[in-house]
Kinemage of the C-alpha trace (Angstrom):
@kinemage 1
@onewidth
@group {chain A} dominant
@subgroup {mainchain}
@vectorlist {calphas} color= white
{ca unk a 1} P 0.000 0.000 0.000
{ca unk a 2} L 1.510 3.521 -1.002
{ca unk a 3} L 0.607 6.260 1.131
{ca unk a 4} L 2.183 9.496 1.583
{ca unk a 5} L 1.703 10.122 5.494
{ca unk a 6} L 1.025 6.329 6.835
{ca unk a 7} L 3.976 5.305 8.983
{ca unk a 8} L 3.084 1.991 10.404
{ca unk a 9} L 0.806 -0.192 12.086
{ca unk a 10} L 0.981 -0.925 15.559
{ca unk a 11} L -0.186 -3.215 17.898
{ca unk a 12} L -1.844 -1.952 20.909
{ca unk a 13} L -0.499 -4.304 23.513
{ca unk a 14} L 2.537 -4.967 23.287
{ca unk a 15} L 3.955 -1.955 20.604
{ca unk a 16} L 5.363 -3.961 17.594
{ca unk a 17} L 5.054 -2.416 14.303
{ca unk a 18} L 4.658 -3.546 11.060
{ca unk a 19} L 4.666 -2.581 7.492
{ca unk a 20} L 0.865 -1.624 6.445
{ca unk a 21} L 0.775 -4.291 3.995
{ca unk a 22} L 2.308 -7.140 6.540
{ca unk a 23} L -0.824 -7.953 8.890
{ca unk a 24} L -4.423 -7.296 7.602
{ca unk a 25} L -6.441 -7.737 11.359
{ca unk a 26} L -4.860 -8.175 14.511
{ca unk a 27} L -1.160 -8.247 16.072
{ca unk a 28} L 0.417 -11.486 14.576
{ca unk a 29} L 2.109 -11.955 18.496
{ca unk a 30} L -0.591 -10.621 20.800
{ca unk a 31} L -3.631 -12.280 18.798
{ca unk a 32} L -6.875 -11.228 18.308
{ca unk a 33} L -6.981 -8.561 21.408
{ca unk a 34} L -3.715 -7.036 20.324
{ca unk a 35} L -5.838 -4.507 18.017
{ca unk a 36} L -3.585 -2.071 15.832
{ca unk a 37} L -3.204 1.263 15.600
{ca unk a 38} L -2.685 2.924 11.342
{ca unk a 39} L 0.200 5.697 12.580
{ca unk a 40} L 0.702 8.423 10.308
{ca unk a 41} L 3.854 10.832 9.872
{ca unk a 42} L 2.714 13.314 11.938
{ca unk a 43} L 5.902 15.851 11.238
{ca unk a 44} L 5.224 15.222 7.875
{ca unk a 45} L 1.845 16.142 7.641
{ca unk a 46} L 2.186 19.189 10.490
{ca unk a 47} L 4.715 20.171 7.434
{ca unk a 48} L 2.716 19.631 4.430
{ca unk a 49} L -0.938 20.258 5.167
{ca unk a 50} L -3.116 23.099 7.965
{ca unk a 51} L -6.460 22.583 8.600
{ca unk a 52} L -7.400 25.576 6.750
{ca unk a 53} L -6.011 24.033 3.588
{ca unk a 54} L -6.833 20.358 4.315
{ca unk a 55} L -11.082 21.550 4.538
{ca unk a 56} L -10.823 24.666 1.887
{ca unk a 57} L -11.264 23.052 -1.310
{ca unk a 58} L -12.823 18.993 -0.039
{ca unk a 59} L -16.800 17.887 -0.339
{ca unk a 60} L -18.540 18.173 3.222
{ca unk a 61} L -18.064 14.170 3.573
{ca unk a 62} L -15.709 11.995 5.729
{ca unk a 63} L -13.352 12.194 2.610
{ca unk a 64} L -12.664 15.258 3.079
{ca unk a 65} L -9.993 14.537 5.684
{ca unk a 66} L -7.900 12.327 3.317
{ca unk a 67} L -4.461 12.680 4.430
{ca unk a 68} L -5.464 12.308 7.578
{ca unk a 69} L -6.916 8.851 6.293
{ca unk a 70} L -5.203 5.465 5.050
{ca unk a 71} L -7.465 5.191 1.496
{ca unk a 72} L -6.812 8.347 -0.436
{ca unk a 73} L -7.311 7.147 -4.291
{ca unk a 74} L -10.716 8.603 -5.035
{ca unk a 75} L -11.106 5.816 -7.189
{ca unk a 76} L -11.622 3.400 -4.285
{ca unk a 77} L -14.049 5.963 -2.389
{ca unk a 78} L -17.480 4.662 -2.248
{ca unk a 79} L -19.944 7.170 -3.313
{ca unk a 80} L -22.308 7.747 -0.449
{ca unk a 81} L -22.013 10.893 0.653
{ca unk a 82} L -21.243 9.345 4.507
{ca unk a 83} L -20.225 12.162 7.504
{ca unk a 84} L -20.324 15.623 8.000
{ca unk a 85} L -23.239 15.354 10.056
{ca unk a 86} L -24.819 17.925 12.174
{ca unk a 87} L -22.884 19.052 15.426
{ca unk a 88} L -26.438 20.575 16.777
{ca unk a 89} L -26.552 23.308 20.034
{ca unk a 90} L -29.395 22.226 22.299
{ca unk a 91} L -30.436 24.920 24.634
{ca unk a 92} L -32.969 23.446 25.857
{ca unk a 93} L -31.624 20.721 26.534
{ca unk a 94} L -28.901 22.061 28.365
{ca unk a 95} L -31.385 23.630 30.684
{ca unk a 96} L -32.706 20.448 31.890
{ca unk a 97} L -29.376 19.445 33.245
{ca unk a 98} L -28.116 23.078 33.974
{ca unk a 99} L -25.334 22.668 31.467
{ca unk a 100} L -23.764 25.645 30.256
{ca unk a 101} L -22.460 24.453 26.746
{ca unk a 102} L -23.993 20.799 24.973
{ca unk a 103} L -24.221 20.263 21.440
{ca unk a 104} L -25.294 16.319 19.834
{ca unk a 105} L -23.339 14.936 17.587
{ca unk a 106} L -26.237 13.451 15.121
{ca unk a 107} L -24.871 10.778 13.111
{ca unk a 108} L -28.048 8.996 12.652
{ca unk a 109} L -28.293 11.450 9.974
{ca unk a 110} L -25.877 9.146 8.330
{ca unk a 111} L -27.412 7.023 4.797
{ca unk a 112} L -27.835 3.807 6.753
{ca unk a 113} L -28.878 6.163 10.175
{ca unk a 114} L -26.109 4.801 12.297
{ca unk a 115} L -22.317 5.759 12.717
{ca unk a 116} L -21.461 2.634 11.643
{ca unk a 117} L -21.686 3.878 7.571
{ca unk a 118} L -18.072 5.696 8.631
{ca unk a 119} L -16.240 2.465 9.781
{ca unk a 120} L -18.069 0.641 6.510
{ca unk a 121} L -17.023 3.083 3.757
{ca unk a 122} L -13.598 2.821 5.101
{ca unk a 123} L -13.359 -1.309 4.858
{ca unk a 124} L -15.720 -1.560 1.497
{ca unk a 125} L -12.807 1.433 0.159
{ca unk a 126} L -9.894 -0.913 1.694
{ca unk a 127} L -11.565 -3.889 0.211
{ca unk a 128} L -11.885 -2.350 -3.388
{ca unk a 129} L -8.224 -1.352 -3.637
{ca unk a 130} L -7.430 -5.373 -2.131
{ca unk a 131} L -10.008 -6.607 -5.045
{ca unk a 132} L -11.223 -8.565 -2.496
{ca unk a 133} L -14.353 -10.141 -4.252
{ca unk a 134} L -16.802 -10.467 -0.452
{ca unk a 135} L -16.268 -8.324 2.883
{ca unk a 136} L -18.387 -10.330 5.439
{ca unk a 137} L -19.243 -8.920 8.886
{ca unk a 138} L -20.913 -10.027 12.638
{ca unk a 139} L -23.027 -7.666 13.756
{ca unk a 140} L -26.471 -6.836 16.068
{ca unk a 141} L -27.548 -4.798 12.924
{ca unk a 142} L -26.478 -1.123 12.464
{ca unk a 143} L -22.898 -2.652 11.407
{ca unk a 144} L -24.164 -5.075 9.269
{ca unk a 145} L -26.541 -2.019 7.842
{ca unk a 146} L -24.242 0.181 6.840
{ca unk a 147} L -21.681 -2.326 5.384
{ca unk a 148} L -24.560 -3.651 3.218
{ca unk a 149} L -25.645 -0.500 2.017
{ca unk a 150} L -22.316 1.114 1.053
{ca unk a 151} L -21.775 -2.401 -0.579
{ca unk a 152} L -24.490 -2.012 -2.492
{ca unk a 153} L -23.737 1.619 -3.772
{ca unk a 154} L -20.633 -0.296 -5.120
{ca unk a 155} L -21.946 -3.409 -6.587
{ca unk a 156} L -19.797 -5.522 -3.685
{ca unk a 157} L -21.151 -8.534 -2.612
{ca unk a 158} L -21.436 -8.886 1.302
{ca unk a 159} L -22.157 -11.695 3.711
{ca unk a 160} L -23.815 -10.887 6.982
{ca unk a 161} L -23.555 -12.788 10.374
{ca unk a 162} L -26.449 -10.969 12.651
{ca unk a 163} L -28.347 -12.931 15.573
{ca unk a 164} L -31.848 -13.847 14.792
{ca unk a 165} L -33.214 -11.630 17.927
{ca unk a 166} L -32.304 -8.392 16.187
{ca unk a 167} L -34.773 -5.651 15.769
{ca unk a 168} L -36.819 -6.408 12.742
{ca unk a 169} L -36.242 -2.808 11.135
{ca unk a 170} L -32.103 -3.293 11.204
{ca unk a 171} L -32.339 -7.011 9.449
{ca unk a 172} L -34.703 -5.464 6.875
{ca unk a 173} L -32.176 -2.765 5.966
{ca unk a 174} L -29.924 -6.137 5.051
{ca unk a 175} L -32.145 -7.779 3.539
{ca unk a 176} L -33.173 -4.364 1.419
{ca unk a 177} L -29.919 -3.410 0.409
{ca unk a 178} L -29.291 -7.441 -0.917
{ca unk a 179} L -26.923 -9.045 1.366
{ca unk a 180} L -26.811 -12.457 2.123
{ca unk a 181} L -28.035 -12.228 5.411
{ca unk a 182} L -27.250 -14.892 8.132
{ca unk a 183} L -29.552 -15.057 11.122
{ca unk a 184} L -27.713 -17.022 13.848
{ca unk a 185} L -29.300 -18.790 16.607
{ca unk a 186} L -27.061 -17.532 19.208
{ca unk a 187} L -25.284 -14.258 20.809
{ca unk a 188} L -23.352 -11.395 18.820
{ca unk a 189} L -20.068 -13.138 20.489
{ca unk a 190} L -21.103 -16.191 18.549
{ca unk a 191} L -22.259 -14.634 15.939
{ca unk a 192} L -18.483 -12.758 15.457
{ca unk a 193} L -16.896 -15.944 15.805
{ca unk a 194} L -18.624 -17.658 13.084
{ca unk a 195} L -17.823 -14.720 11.037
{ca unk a 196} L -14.635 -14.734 11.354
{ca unk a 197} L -14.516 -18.496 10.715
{ca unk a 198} L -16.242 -18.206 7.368
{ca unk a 199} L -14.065 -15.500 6.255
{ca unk a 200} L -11.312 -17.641 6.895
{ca unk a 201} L -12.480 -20.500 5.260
{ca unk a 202} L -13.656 -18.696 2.171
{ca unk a 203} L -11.204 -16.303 1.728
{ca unk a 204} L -13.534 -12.939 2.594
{ca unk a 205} L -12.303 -9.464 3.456
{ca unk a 206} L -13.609 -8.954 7.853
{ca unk a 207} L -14.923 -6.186 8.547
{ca unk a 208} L -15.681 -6.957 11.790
{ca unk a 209} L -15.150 -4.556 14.742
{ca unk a 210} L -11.579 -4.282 16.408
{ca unk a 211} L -9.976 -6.615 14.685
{ca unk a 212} L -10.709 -4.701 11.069
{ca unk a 213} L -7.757 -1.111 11.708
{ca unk a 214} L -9.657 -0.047 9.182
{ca unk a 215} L -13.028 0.269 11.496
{ca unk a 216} L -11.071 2.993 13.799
{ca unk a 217} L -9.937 5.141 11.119
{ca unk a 218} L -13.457 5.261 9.524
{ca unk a 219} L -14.676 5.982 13.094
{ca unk a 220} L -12.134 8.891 13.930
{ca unk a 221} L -13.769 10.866 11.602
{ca unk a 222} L -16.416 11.746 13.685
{ca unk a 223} L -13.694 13.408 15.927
{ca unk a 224} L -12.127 15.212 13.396
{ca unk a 225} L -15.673 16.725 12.668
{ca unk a 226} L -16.479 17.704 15.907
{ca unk a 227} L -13.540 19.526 16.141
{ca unk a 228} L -13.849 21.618 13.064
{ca unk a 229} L -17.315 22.608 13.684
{ca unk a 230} L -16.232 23.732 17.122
{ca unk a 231} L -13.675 25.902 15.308
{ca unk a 232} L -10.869 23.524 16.155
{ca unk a 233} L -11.627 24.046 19.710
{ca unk a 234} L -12.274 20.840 21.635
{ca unk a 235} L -14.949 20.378 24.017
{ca unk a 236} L -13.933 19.367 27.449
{ca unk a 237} L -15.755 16.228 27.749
{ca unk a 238} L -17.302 13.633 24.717
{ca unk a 239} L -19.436 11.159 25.951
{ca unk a 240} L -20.306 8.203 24.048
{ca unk a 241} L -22.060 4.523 24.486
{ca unk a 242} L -19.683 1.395 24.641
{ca unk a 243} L -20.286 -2.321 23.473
{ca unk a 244} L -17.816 -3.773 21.416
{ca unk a 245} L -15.329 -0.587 22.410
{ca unk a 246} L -14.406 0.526 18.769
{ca unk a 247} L -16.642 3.978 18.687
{ca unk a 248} L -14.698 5.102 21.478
{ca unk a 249} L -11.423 3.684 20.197
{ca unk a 250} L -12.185 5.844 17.386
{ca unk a 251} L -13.126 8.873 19.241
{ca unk a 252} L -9.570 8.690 21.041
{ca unk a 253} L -7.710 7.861 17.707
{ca unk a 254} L -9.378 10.663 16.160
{ca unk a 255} L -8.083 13.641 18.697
{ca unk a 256} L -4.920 11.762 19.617
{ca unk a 257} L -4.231 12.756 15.782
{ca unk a 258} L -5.259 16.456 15.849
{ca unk a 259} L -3.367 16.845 18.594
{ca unk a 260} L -0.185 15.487 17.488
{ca unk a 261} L -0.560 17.230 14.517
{ca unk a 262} L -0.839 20.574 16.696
{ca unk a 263} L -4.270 21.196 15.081
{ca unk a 264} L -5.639 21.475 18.961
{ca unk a 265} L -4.435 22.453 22.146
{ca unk a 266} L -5.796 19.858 24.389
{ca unk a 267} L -8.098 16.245 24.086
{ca unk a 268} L -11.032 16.102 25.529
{ca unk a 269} L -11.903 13.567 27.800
{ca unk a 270} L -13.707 10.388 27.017
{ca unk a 271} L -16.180 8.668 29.048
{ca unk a 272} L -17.763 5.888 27.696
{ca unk a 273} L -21.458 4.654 29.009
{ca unk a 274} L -22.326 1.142 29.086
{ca unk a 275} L -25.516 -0.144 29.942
{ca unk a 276} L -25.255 -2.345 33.475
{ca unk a 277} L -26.408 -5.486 32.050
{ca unk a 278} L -23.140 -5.215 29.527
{ca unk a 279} L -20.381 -3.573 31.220
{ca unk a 280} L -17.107 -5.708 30.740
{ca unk a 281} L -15.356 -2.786 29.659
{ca unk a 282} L -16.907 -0.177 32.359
{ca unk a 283} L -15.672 -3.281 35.290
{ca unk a 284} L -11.794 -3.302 33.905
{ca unk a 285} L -11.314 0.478 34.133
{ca unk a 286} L -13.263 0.781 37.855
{ca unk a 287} L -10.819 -2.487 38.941
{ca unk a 288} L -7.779 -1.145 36.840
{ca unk a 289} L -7.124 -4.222 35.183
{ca unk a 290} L -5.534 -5.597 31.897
{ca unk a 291} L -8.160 -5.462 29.379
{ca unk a 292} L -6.195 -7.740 27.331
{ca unk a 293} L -7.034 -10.801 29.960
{ca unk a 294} L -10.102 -10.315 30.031
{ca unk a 295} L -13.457 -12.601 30.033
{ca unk a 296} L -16.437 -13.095 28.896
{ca unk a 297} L -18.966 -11.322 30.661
{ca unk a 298} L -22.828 -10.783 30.640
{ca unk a 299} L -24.424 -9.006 28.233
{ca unk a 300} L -28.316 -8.684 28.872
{ca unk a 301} L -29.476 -5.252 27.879
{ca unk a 302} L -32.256 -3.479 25.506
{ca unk a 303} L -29.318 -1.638 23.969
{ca unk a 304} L -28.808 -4.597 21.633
{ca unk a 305} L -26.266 -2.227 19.764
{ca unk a 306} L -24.102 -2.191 22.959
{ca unk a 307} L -24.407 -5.408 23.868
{ca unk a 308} L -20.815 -7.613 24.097
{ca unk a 309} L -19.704 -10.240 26.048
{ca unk a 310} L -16.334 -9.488 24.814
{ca unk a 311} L -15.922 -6.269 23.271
{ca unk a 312} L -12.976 -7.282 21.070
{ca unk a 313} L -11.948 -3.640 21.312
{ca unk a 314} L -11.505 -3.343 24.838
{ca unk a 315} L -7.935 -2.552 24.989
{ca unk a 316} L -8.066 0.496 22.707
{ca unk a 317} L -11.670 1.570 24.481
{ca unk a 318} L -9.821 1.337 28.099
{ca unk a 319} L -7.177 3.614 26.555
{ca unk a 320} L -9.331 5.978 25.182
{ca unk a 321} L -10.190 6.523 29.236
{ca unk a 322} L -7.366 6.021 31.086
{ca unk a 323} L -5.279 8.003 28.502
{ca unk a 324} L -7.578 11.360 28.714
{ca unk a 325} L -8.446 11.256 32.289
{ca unk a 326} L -12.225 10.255 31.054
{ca unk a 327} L -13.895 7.210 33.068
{ca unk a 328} L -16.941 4.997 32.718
{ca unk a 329} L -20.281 5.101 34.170
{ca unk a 330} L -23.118 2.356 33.684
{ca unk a 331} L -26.779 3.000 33.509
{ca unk a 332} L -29.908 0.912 33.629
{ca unk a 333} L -31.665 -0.321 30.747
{ca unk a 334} L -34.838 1.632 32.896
{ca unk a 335} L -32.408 4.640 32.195
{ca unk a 336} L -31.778 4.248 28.408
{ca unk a 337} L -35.490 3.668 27.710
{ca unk a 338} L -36.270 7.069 29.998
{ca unk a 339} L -33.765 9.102 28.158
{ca unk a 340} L -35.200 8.415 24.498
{ca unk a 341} L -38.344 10.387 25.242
{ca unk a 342} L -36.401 13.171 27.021
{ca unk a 343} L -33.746 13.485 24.914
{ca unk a 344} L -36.540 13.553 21.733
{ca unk a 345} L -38.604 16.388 23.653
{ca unk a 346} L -35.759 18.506 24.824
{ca unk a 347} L -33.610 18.152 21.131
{ca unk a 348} L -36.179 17.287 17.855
{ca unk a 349} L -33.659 14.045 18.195
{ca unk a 350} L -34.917 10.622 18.190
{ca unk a 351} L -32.228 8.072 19.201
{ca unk a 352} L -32.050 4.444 19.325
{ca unk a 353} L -31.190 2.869 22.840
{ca unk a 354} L -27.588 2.153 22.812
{ca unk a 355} L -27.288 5.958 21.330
{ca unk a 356} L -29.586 7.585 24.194
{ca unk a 357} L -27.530 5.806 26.281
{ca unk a 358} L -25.319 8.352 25.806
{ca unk a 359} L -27.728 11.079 27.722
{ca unk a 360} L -28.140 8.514 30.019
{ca unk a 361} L -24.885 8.480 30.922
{ca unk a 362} L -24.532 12.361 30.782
{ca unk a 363} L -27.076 12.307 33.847
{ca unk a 364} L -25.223 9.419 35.397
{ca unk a 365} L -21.208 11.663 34.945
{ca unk a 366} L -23.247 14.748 36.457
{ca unk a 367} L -24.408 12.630 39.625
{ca unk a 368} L -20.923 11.500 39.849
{ca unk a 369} L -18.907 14.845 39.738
{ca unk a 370} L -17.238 13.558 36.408
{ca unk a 371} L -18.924 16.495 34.359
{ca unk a 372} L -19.630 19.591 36.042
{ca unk a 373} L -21.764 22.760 34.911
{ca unk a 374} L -19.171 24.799 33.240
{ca unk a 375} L -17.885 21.822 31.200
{ca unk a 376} L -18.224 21.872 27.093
{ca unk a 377} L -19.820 18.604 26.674
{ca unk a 378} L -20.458 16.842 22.938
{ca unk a 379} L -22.724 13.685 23.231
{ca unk a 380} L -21.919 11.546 20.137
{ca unk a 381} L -25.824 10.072 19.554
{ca unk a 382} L -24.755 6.815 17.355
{ca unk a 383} L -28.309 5.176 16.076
{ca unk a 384} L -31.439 7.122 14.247
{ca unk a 385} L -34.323 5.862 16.637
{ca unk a 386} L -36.277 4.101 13.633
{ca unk a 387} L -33.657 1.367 14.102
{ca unk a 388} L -35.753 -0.342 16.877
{ca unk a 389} L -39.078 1.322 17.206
{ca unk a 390} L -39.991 -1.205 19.316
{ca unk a 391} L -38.003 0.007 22.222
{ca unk a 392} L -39.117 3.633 21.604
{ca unk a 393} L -42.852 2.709 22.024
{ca unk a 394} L -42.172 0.684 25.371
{ca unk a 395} L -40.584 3.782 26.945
{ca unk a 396} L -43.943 6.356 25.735
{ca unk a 397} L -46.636 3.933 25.742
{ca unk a 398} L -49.774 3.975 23.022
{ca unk a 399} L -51.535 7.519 22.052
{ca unk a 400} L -55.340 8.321 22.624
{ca unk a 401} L -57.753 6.534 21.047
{ca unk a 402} L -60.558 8.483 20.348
{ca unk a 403} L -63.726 7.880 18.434
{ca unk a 404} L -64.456 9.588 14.950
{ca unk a 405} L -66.451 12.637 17.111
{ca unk a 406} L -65.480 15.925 18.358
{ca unk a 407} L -66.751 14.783 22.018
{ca unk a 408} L -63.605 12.352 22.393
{ca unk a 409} L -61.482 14.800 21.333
{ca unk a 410} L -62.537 17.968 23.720
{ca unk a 411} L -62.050 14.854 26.568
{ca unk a 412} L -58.264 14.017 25.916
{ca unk a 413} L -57.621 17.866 24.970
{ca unk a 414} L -58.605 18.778 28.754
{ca unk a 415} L -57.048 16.114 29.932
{ca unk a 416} L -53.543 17.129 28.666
{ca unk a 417} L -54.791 20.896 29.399
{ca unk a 418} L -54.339 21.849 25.786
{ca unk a 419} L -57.803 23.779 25.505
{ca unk a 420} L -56.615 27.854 25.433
């Protein structure tokens, strides 16, 4: 692979590089939790390129931060016009939790609704410049969505591992978009290790999270967006929901590199919400321990997007904590289903569990003394809410029936007081 800035790749655990083209997943030594890190020239680039130049003349997509990217041949770039989504100020909002300064970072605005189309682009544009004729991928559905859609914007055939208990609406986006969609009879855990089984039997390109580089990179971008619509100011805090531990990863990859390229003065800090019923990664940073070691834990929640018994990115999503002075809270599935409706009411935003979860966790950081007031606080909302409607009605109930006269309706208007 030729790229002008890309140093190396390097393993997360125990620091070995490697040449980009010499591993395609995980560290060949620490196996498949030694995740790797894409390293870029950073003098290099702090020589060659300033943000002012590098978003003067590029579309408002992802793309537009190629150098700061490991696919730059716009040949390989699929064309789904993924990222630059809204960084949106919510006053109101902010008044419910007395927070000075809170903005959402909407990527359900995204073409499949779900971050997940960043990571995808990136692998499906990886894949095209490896010909690779399949990319295959586990996933609980908003994964598997958004690899099957930019697939299909490129004529790319993709296989898709997803467990047969997903929400109908995210296995009909696979289904739509014409992958050949698994349904397995098991977990997500299960489901990821059969996909990574079939790829290597067959030959596929993985796209699965954390052990795909590629996934971070595509992820990061969400970062580097953030900070240019905040004039390349960083907030003081980004809070963001945690199952598998590669959205985070991401998050930290993505202002580790503006800040080594001088770009900003400080990184925020990261704290990553898991939902209790799921919170292997949450339990290693409390206890200080090795992610690396660790095992398989429960993973019972209504955030089926956050749900991992083994979040094969856990040691870059411990990082992204321990190395910003962030931390981890947990919050109750009771929580997450509260904070759809508020967070809807208070924003125009509907969000999907695992991304209110985020709020959630907001709430949880204030109670905790991990966020105060004055903080500048971006909550990165991953999932449109039409990805599991399901959810969304069990945490606002059913409307008003009324019959087809005026009576019923004067009876439910001064009930909710709405008569002037």
């Amino acid at each position: 692979m030729s790229h002008p800035f890309v140093s190396h790749f390097q393993c997360t655990i125990c620091g070995a590089q490697y040449e980009p083209d010499a591993v395609t997943y995980t560290c060949p030594v620490c196996g498949p939790a030694g995740t790797l890190d894409i390293v870029y020239n950073y003098r290099k680039l702090h020589k060659t390129l300033t943000a002012k130049q590098l978003t003067k003349k590029t579309p408002p997509t992802m793309w537009r931060y190629g150098p700061l990217l490991p696919i730059i041949e716009p040949s390989y770039i699929p064309p789904l016009p993924i990222g630059w989504t809204p960084l949106l100020d919510v006053p109101r909002l902010a008044n419910v939790l007395v927070q000075n300064q809170l903005w959402l970072k909407d990527d359900g605005r995204n073409p499949t609704a779900s971050l997940k189309d960043r990571a995808s682009a990136m692998v499906v544009a990886r894949a095209l410049q490896m010909k690779a004729p399949v990319v295959t991928t586990a996933s609980t559905g908003n994964a598997a969505a958004a690899l099957a859609g930019v697939c299909a914007s490129v004529g790319m055939r993709a296989v898709i591992f997803v467990p047969a208990k997903a929400p109908p609406a995210k296995i009909a986006q696979l289904l739509v978009y014409g992958a050949t969609v698994l349904l397995v009879d098991g977990t997500y855990d299960q489901a990821f290790d059969l996909c990574v089984q079939a790829a290597e039997e067959y030959g596929w390109y993985c796209r699965n999270t954390g052990m795909n580089p590629y996934t971070t990179e595509g992820k990061k971008t969400a970062a580097l967006e953030i900070a240019e619509q905040l004039g390349w100011k960083p907030p003081d805090v980004v809070l963001v929901s945690v199952g598998d531990g590669s959205i985070i990863g991401g998050q930290y990859k993505g202002w580790h590199d503006l800040y080594e390229l001088g770009w900003i003065e400080h990184m925020p800090r990261l704290i990553g919400v898991q939902a209790e019923g799921s919170s292997s990664v949450a339990k290693a940073w409390r206890d200080g321990t090795d992610p690396a070691t660790m095992q398989p834990g429960p993973a019972d929640t209504i955030a089926d997007s956050i749900s991992a018994s083994l979040p094969r990115d856990r040691v870059k999503a411990v990082r992204a904590a321990r190395a910003t002075n962030g931390a981890y809270v947990t919050v109750s599935d009771q929580d997450i289903l509260a904070a759809i409706p508020e967070l809807a009411q208070h924003s125009g935003v509907f969000a999907e569990p695992a991304s209110a979860a985020a709020y959630a966790g907001l709430k949880e950081a204030r109670k905790q003394g991990l966020v105060s007031p004055d903080d500048r606080v971006v909550l990165l909302l991953t999932g449109s809410g039409l990805k599991d409607v399901n959810s969304a009605m069990k945490s606002v109930g059913a409307g008003y029936p009324v019959a087809a006269e005026i009576a019923d309706v004067r009876r439910v208007v001064e009930q909710q007081g709405l008569a002037r």
